[in-house]
Backbone as JSON Lines, residues from 0, in Angstrom:
{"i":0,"aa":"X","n":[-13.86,17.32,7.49],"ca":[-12.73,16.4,7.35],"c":[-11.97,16.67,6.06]}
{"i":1,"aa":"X","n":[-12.46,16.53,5.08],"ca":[-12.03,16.55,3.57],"c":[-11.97,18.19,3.36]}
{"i":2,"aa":"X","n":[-11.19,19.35,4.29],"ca":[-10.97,20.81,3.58],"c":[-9.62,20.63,3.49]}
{"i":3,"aa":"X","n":[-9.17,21.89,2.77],"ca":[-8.09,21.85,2.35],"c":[-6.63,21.69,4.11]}
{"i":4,"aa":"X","n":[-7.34,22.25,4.4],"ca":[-6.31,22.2,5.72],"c":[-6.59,21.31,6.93]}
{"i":5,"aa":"X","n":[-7.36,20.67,6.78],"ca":[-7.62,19.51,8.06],"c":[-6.58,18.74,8.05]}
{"i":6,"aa":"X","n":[-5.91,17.9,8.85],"ca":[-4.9,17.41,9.42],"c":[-5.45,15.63,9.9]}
{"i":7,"aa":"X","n":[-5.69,14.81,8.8],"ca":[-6.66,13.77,9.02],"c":[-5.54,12.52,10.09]}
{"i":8,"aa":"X","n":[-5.71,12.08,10.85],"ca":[-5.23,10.59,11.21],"c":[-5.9,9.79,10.94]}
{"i":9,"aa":"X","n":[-5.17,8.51,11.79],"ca":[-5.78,7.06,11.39],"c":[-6.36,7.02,13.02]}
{"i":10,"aa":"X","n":[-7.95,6.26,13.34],"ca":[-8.35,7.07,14.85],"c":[-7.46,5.82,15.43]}
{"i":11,"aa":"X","n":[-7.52,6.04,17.04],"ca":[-6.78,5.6,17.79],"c":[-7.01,3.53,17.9]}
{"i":12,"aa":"X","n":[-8.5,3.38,17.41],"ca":[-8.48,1.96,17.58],"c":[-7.75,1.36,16.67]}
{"i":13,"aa":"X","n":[-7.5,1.84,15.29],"ca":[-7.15,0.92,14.63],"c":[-5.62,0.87,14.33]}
{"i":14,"aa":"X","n":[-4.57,0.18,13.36],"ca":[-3.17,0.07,13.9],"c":[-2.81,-0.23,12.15]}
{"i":15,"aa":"X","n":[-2.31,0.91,11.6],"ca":[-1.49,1.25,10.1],"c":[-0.37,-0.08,10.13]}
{"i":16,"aa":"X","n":[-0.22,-1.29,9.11],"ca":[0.67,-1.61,9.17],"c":[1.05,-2.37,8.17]}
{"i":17,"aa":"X","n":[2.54,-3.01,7.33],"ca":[2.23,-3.81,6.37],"c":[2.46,-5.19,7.34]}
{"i":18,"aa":"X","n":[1.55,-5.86,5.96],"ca":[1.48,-7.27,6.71],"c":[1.79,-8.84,5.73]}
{"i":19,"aa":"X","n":[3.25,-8.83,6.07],"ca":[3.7,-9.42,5.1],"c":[3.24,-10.93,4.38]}
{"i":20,"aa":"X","n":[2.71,-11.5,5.02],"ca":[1.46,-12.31,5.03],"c":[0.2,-11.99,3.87]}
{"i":21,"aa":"X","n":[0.19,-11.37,4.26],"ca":[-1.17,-10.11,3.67],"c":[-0.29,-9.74,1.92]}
{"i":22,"aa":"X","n":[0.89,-9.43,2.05],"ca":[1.58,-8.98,0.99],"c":[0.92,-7.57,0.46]}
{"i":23,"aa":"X","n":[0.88,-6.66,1.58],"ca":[-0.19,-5.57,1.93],"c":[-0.1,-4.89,2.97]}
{"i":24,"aa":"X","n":[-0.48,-3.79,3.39],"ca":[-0.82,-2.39,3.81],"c":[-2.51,-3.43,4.7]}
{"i":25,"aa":"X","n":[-2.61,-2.87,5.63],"ca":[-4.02,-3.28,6.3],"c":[-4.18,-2.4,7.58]}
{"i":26,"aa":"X","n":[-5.38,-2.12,8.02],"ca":[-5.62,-1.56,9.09],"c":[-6.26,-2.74,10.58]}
{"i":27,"aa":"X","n":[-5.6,-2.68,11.0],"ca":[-5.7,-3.75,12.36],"c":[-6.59,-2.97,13.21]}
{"i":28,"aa":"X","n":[-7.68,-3.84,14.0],"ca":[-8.38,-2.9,15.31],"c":[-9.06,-4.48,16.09]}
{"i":29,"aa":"X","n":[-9.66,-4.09,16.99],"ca":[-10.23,-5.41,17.73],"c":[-10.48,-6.35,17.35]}
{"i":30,"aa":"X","n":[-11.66,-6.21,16.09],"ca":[-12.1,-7.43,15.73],"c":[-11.79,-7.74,14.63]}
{"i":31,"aa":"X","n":[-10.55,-7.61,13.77],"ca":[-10.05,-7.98,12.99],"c":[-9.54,-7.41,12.06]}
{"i":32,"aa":"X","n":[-9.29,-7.01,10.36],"ca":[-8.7,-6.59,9.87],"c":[-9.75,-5.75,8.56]}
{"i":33,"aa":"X","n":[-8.63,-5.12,7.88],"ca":[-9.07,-4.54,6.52],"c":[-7.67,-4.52,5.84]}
{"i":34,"aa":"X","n":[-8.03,-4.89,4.51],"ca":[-6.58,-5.46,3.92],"c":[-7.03,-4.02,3.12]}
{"i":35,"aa":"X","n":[-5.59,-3.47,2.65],"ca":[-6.14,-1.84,2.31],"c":[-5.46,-1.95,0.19]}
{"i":36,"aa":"X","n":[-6.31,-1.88,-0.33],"ca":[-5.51,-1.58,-1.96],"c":[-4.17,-0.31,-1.93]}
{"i":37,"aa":"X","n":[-3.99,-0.45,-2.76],"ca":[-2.35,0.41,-2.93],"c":[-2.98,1.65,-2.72]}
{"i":38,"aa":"X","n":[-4.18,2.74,-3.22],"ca":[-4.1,3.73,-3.2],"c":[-4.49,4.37,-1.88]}
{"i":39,"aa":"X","n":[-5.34,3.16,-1.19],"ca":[-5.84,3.52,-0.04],"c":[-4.74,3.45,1.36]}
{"i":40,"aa":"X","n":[-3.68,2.59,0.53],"ca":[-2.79,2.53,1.73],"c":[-1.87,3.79,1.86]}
{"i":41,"aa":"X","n":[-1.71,4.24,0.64],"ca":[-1.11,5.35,0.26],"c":[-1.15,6.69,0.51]}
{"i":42,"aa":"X","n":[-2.62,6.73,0.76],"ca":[-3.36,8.06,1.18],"c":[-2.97,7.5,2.87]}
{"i":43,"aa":"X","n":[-3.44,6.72,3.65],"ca":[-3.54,6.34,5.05],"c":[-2.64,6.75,5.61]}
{"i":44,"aa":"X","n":[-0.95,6.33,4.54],"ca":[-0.03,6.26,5.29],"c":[0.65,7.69,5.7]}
{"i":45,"aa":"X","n":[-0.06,8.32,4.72],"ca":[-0.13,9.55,5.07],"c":[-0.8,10.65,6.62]}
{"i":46,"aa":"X","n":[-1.84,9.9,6.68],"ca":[-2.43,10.9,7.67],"c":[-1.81,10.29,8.93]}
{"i":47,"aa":"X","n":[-1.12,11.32,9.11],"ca":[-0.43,11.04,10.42],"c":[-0.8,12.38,11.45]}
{"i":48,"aa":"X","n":[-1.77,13.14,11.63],"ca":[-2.57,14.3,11.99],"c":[-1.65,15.53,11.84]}
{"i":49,"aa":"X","n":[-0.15,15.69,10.93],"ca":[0.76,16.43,11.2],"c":[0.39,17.12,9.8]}
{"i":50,"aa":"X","n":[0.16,16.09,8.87],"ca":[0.28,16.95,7.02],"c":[-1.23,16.69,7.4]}
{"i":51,"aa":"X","n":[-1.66,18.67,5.77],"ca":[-2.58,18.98,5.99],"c":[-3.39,18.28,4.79]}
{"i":52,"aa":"X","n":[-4.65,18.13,4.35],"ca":[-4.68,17.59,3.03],"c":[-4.3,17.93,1.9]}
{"i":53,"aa":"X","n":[-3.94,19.46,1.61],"ca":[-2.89,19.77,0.6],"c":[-1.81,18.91,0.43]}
{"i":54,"aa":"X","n":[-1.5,19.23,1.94],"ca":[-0.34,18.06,1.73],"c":[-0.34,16.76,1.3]}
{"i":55,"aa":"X","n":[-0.8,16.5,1.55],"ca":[-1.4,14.86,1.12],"c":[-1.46,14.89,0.04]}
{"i":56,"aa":"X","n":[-2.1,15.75,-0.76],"ca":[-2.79,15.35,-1.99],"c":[-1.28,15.58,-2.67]}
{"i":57,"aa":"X","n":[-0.36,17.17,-2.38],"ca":[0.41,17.18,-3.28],"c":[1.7,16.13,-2.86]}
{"i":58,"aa":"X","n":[2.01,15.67,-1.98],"ca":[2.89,14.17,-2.0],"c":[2.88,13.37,-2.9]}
{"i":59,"aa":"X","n":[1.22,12.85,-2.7],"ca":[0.38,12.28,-4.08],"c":[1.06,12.4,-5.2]}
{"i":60,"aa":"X","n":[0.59,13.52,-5.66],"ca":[0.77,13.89,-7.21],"c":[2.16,14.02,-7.22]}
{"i":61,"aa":"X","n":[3.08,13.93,-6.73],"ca":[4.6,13.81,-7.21],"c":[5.25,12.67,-7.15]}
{"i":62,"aa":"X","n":[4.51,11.69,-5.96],"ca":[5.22,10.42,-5.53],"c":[4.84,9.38,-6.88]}
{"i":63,"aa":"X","n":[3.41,9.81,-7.77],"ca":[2.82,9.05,-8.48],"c":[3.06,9.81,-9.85]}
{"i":64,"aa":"X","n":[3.29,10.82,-10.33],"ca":[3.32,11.48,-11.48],"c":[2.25,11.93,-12.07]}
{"i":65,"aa":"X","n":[1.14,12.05,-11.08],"ca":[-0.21,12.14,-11.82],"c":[-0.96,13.59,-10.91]}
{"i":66,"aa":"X","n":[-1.12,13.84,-11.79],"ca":[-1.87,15.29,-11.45],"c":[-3.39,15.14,-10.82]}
{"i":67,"aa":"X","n":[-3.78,16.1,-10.43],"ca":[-5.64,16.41,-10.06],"c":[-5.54,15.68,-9.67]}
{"i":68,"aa":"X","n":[-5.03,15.49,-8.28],"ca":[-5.8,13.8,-7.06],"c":[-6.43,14.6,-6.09]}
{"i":69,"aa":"X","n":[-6.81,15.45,-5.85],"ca":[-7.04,16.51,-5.0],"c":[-8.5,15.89,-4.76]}
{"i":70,"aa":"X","n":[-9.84,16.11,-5.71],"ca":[-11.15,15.06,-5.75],"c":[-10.92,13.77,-5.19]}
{"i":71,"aa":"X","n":[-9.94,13.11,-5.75],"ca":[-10.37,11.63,-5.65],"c":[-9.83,11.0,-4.28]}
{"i":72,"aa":"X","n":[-8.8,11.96,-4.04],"ca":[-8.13,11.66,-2.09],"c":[-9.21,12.65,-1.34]}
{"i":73,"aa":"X","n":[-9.89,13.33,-1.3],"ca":[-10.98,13.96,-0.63],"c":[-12.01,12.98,-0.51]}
{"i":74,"aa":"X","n":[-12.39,11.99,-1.7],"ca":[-13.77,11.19,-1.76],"c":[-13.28,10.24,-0.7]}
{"i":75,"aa":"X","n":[-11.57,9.97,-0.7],"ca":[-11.55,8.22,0.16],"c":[-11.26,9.16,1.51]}
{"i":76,"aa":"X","n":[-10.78,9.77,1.66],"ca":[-10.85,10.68,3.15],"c":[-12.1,10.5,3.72]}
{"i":77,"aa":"X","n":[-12.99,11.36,3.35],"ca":[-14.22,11.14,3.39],"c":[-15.1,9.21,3.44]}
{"i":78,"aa":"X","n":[-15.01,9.0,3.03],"ca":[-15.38,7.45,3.13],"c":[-14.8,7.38,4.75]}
{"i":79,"aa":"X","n":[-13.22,6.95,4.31],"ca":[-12.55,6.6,5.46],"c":[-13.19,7.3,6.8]}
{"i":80,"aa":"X","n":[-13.27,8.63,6.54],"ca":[-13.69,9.42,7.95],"c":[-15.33,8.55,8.22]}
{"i":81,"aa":"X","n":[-16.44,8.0,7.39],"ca":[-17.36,7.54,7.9],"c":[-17.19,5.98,8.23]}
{"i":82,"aa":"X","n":[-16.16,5.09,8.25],"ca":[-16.2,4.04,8.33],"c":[-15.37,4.4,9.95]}
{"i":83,"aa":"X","n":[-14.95,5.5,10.1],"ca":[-14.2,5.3,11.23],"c":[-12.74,5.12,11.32]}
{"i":84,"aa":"X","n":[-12.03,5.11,10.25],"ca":[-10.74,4.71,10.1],"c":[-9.67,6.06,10.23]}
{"i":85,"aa":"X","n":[-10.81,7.18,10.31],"ca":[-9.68,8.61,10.61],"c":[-10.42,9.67,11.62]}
{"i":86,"aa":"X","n":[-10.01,10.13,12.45],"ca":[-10.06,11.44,13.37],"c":[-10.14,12.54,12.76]}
């Protein structure tokens, strides 16, 4: 999941969205929700299975001004991919 060229989504149960309520980014699926922090929504809103994780990461680092995210968007990829939240 987490190489340089994998192509991550969000898997098909759950539903990317902000929720103005929420005043937040959250991932929707059957039984309810996950309210997502800024960085995690950030990375999410990304995997759309089209950009590769290069890509991702370097969006990242320009949209934010901060260099070397390359580790730390691989670790929540990874998470994410075991909780189920990406393909």
């Amino acid at each position: 999941m987490t190489t340089r060229h994998a192509r991550p989504a969000v898997a098909t149960m759950f539903r990317l969205q902000f929720e103005p309520a929420q005043e937040s980014w959250v991932l929707l699926y059957p039984e309810g929700m996950v309210r997502l922090n800024t960085p995690a929504a950030e990375i999410l809103r990304r995997c759309d299975g089209c950009r590769s994780v290069d890509e991702i990461v370097t969006e990242l680092e320009l949209a934010f001004a901060q260099p070397a995210l390359h580790d730390d968007v691989c670790a929540f990829l990874a998470q994410a991919k075991q909780r189920g939240w990406l393909q």
